[in-house]
Structure formats: C-alpha cells, structure tokens
C-alpha positions in Angstrom: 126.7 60.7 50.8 126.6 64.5 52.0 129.9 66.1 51.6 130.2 69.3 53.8 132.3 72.2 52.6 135.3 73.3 54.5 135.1 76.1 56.4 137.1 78.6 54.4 134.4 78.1 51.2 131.0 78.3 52.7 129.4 81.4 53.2 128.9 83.9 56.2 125.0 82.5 56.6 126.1 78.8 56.1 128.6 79.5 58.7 125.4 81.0 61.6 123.5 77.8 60.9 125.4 76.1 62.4 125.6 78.1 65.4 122.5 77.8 67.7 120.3 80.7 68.8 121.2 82.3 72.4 118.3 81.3 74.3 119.1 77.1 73.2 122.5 77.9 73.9 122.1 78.9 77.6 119.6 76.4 77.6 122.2 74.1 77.2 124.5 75.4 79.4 122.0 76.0 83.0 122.7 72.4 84.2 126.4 72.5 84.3 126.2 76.6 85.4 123.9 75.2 88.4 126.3 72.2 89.1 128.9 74.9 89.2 127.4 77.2 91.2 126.5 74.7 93.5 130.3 73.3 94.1 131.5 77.4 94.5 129.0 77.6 97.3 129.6 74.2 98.8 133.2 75.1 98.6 132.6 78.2 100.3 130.9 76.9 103.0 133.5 74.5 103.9 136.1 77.5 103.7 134.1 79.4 106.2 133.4 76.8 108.4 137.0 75.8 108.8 137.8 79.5 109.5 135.0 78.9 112.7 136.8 75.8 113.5 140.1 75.8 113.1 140.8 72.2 111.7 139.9 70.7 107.9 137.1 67.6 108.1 139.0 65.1 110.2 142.0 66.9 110.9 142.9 66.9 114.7 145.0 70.0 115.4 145.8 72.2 119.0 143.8 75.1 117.9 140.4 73.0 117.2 137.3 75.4 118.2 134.5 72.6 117.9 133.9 69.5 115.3 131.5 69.0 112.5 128.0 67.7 112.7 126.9 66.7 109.7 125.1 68.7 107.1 121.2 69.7 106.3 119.7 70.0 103.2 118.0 73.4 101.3 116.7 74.1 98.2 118.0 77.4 96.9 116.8 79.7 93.9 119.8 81.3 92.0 119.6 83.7 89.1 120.2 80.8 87.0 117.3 78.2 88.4 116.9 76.2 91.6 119.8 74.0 93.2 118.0 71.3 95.0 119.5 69.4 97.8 122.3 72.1 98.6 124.5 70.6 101.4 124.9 73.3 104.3 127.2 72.1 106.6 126.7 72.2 111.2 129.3 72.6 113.7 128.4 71.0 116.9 128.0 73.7 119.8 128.5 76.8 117.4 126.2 78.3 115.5 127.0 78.9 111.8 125.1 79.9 108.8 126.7 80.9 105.1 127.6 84.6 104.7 125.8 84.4 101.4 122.5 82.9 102.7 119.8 85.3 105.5 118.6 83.0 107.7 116.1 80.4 106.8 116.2 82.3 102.8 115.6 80.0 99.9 116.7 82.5 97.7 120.2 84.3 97.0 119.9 87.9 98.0 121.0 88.5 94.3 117.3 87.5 93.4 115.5 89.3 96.5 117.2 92.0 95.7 116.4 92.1 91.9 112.3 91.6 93.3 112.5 94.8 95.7 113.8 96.5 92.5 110.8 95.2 91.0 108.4 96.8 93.4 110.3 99.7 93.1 109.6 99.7 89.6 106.1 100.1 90.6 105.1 95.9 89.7 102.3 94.3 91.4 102.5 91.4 93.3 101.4 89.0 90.7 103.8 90.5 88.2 106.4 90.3 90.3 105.8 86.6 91.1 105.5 86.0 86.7 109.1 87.9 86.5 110.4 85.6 89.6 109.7 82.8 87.4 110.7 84.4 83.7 114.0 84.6 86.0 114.6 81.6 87.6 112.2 79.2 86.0 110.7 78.6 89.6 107.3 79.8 90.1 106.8 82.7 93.6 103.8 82.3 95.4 102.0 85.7 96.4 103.1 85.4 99.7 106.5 84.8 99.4 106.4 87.8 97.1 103.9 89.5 100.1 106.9 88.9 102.2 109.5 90.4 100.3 107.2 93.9 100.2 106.6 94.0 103.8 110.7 93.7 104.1 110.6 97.0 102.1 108.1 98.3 104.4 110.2 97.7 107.0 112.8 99.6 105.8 111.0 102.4 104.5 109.4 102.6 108.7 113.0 102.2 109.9 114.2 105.3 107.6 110.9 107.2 108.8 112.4 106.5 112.0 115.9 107.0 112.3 118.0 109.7 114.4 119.0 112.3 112.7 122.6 112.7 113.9 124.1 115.3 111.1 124.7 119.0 112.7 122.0 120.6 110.4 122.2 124.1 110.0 120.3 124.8 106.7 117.2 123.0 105.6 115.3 123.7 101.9 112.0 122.3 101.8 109.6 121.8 98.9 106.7 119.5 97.7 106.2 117.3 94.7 103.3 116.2 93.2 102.1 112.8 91.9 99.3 111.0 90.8 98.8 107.6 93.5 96.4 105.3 92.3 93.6 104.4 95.7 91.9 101.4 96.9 89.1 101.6 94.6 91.5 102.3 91.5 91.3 105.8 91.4 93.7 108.0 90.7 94.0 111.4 92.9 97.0 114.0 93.4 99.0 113.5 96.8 102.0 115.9 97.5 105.7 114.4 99.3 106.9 117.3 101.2 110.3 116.3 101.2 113.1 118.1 103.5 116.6 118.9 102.5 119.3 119.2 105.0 122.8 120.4 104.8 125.7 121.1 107.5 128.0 123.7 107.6 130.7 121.9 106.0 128.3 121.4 102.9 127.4 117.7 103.8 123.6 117.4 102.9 121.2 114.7 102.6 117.6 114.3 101.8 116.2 113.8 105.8 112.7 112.9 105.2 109.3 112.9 103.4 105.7 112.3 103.9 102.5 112.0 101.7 100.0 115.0 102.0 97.2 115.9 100.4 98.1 119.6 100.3 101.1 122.0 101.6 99.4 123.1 104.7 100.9 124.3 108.1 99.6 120.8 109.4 101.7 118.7 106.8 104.1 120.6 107.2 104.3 120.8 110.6 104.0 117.5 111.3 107.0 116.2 109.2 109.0 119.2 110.9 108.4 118.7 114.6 109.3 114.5 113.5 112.5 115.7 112.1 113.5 117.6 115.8 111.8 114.8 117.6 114.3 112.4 116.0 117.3 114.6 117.1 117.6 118.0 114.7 118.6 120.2 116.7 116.0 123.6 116.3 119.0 126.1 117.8 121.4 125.2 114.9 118.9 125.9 112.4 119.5 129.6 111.1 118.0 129.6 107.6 115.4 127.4 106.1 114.7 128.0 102.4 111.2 127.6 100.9 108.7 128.1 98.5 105.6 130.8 98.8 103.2 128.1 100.0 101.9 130.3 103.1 101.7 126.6 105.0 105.2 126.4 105.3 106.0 129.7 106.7 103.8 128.7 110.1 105.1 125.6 110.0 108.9 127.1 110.0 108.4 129.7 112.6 107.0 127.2 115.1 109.1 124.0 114.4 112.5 126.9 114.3 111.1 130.1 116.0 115.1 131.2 115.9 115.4 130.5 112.0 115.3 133.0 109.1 112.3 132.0 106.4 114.0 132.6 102.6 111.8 132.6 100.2 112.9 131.2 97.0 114.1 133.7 94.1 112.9 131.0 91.5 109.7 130.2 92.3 108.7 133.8 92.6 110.2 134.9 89.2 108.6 132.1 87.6 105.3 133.7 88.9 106.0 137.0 88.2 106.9 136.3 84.7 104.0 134.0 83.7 101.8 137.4 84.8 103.4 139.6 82.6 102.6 140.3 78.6 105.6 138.2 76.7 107.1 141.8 75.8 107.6 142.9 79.1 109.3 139.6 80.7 113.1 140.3 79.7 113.1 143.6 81.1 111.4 142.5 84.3 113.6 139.6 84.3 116.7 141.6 84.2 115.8 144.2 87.0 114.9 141.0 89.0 118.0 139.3 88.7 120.2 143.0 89.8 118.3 142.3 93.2 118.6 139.2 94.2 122.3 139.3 92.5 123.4 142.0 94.4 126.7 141.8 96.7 124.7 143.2 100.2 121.3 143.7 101.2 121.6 147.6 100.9 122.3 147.3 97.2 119.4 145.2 96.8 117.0 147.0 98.6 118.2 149.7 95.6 117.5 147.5 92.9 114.7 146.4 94.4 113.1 150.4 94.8 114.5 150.7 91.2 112.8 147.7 90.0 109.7 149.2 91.8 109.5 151.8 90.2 109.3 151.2 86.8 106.6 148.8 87.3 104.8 150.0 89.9 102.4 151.8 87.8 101.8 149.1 84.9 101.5 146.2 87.5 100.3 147.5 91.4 99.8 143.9 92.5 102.8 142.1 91.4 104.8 145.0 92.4 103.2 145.2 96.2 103.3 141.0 96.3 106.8 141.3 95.7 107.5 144.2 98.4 105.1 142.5 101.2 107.5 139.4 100.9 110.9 141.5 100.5 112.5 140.4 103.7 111.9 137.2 103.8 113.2 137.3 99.7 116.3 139.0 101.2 117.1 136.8 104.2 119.3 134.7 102.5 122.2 138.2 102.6 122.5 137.4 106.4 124.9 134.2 105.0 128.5 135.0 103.9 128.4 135.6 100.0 129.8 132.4 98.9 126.2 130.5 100.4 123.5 132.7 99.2 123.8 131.1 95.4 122.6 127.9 96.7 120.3 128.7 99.2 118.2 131.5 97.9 116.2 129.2 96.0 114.5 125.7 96.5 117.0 124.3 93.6 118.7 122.2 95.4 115.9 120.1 95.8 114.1 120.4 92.9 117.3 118.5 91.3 116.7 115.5 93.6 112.5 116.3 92.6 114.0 115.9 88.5 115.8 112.8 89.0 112.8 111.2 90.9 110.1 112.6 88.4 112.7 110.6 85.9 112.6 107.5 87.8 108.6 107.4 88.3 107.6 108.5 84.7 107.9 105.2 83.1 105.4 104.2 85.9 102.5 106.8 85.6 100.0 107.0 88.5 102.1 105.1 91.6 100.0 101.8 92.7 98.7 103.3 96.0 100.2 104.9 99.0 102.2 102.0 100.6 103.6 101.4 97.1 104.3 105.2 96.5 106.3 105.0 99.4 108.6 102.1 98.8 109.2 103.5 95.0 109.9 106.9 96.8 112.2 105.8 99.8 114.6 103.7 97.1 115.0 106.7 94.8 115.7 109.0 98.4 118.3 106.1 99.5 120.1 106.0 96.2 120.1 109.9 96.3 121.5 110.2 99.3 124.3 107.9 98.7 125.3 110.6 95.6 124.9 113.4 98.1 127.5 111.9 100.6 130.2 112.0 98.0 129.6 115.8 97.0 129.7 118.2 99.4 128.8 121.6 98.0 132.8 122.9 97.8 131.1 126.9 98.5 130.6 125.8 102.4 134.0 125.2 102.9 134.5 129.3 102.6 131.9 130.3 105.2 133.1 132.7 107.7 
C-alpha cells in the first residue's frame, strides 16, 4: 500500500504536482463559469423586465404596465465559450430586448469589441476569425467577421462626417507618412493630412484626416473646405500653423482668406541645420532660437538681421530662404505671449503623429487603404478622448 507524506514533509516540487497546470485548470472550471454566466444574465433579464412591467412573474399589482409572453431562445458567444439555449424573456405589447445584448447579436459586445480591436491591430479577416475561436472555442465565419469590419467602416464614415460644433480659432496642420499595402500586395507611401483644432479656451481635438498621396494644395484643400462644409466657422479662424509644404499655404489662404499662415519654427530649424557643416550648427542654432524667442516682433526682426548677418556671406541661400519666409515665421507675435510657445510650431501634432507611429509600428506596412483607415480613426478617437481632459492651461491667459 502507497503511503503519502503529510504535507509539512514533502518537498516544494512534490507539493506543484499535485496542482494542475492553468490551462486544465480553467478547463475545468468553463462549464460551471458558463452555467454562471448564464444565471447572472437570466437574472438580469428578469430584473429589467420587471422594471418595464411593474409586477414580478405572476404577481397582480395596481401599477402592472403589460404581462409576460413567454421566452425565445439564442445562442450567445461569451469570452468564456458559447451558452446555448439562453432564455430571453417577451412582454406582450412592449417591446424589450437585454441592455447587454444589440439587437439580433449572438455575441456579447465584450467579444465584438475585442474583434474591432483586432482589426485595429491591423489582423486580416481570416486571422481574426482563428483568434475569435482561440477565444471562445467557437469558430467565426468570414462574414460574420466581414460584418464586424463594415461596422468599423461605418463609424470611421460617420466621424468623416460629423459637425464640427467646437468654436475653432486655431488649427495646426501637418502630414504623416506610412507605408499601405494595395490590392495587388504592394506596398507604396500614402500621406494622412491630419488637422488639429483648438478653441480659445484651449479645448483641442484632432478634427479630421484623409489619405493622400502627396501634400498638395488639392489634398489639402479638399480636407479643409470638408472641415468648413461640416460647420468650422472660416471668420473665427485667425491663425493656422503649418509646415513649409508650399501646398498648404494655397490651401490656407483659400479655405481662411482672413487667417494668418505660421510657419513652423521646428520644421525650418531642422532644415537649416541638416544644411550646415556639424561645426557651425550650435551657433546657428543659438542665433535661431534669440528670434523666434524673442518677447515682440520688433525684437525679432533684430535678431533676425543679426542672425543675417553673420551668415549671410557663408550661406546666401539658407540665409534668403529664411528671410523670403520671415513673416509668415513671425505671424505667430500677433497672439498674446502666453500662445505663441504652442503654436509657432506643428508640435502639437506631431505628439499625436508619435503616439500613432507607436501604435502602427508593431504592424509595418498597413493592410490597404480601408484598413489604414479603421487602424487610423481608433488611434484619433482614443486621442481625442485624452485631449478633452487637457486643455492647454496657457489659453486661459489670452487677452
């Protein structure tokens, strides 16, 4: 006869043996987690439809809105597997369906909602249906899957689409470029000109985007005159902040004919510097930074003629680039002080551009447009949700 040690004298891997590996463990456990589920939901259901009705099953009370009709059956696909055979409960002569269920869904909108994520993810359809069923242990067919993506769509067109309803008075526009895989499985570059709005309270949001295949006055022009179509108003706009595409600035000065154009300080340093020998860059740098730095426009046009000319001589072109653009670089000191920090440059949005490169690195070249544009709008969503709860505080002092 085998005798098994007490506790207290085996040892520490005797003691694991017995204990069975996670995955048999849940195993174990999915029948009577289903059988609970199912009992919470049924439970639920009754709760809610007594709040309809008034009355418990049975019960005959004053207040009675309508009586019971039986119940229909649905199967339903949790996180943990598929209840079969759910009891869903019918009021005669009111309409009532479970708060937790869409209508006609056979799926919690824990696990539609852990799909889209998928797709946001960048997964095809057919590895979307094989993680549907790692999940859940019941298989997806392509449609069903096919269905969930054109939901997305639909809410990506909706957000294409919606009013814009905020009192924009600043806008910062820039473009960001990724690699989107085409119908034929090649990979080419397409830009997403993305605009940037914020109020004068600070509010700001992301407004809208669009796939290009360059920055030209078109693109450009085509996502702005959407954005006033759609209810920004073009009178409150006084500055919009860009880079030194030259499609932007026609786009601006027909779309806002009212608005200022600022160039962005960072984009044009960065250029200056990658021009210059490596020995030259901190001094440039530093006569750089006393203009656009400067407390009033007078005392940068000073730095400015002083940057001038020390490097006129040494570097004519960058020096005359730099002057042709000087009042559009400068626009930003029609703003009370406490706003030019944030909008002399495009870095506002280039934040929002770092945390979306972050998000679609793991992915590589996006699968297609249509795709590109679901990944896209559920990073711009999530974004904006972050913006709403931070105001930029420096608004708050304009005068």
């Amino acid at each position: 006869m085998t005798t098994v040690p007490a506790l207290d004298r085996r040892t520490l891997p005797e003691r694991w043996s017995d204990v069975r590996d996670e995955e048999a463990l849940w195993g174990d456990l999915r029948p009577e987690l289903l059988a609970a589920i199912r009992t919470v939901l049924e439970t639920t259901m009754e709760s809610e439809l007594w709040e309809r009705l008034r009355a418990a099953r049975y019960e005959r009370t004053a207040c009675r809105r309508g009586h019971r009709n039986g119940t229909y059956r649905r199967s339903l696909v949790t996180e943990l597997g598929l209840i079969a055979d759910l009891a869903i409960p019918r009021a005669r002569g009111l309409a009532y369906r479970p708060s937790f269920l869409a209508r006609a869904a056979r799926r919690t909108t824990t696990v539609d909602d852990v799909l889209r994520q998928a797709f946001l993810r960048g997964l095809s359809v057919r590895e979307t249906a094989a993680l549907a069923e790692t999940l859940t242990g019941v298989a997806l067919s392509a449609a069903a899957v096919s269905r969930l993506a054109r939901a997305l769509d639909a809410q990506v067109a909706a957000f294409h689409r919606r009013r814009i309803a905020s009192p924009v008075r600043y806008l910062v526009c820039d473009g960001l470029w990724v690699t989107v895989r085409g119908s034929a499985g090649r990979a080419t570059e397409r830009v997403i000109l993305a605009v940037y709005g914020i109020d004068a309270d600070g509010r700001r949001e992301l407004l809208d985007y669009r796939q290009a295949t360059a920055e030209s006055a078109a693109a450009w022009g085509a996502l702005l005159r959407s954005l006033v179509a759609r209810g920004l108003d073009p009178d409150a706009v006084v500055l919009v902040t860009a880079d030194g595409a030259g499609g932007i600035a026609a786009a601006v000065a027909e779309a806002f004919p009212d608005a200022a154009l600022q160039r962005c300080w960072t984009h044009r340093v960065r250029n200056i510097l990658e021009a210059l020998p490596l020995a030259e860059r901190r001094a440039c740098l530093a006569g750089l930074r006393r203009i656009y730095r400067a407390r009033t426009r007078r005392a940068a046009v000073a730095a400015y003629w002083t940057w001038a000319r020390r490097w006129r001589t040494r570097h004519p072109r960058i020096v005359a680039g730099l002057e042709r653009d000087l009042d559009a670089l400068l626009a930003v000191f029609s703003l009370p002080e406490p706003l030019r920090t944030s909008l002399r440059t495009t870095n506002l949005i280039e934040r929002a551009f770092r945390e979306l490169r972050r998000r679609i690195r793991p992915i590589g070249a996006l699968p297609g447009r249509r795709s590109a544009d679901r990944i896209i709008h559920g990073q711009v969503v999530r974004l904006n949700g972050l913006l709403a709860a931070r105001p930029l505080p420096a608004f708050t002092q304009e005068s």
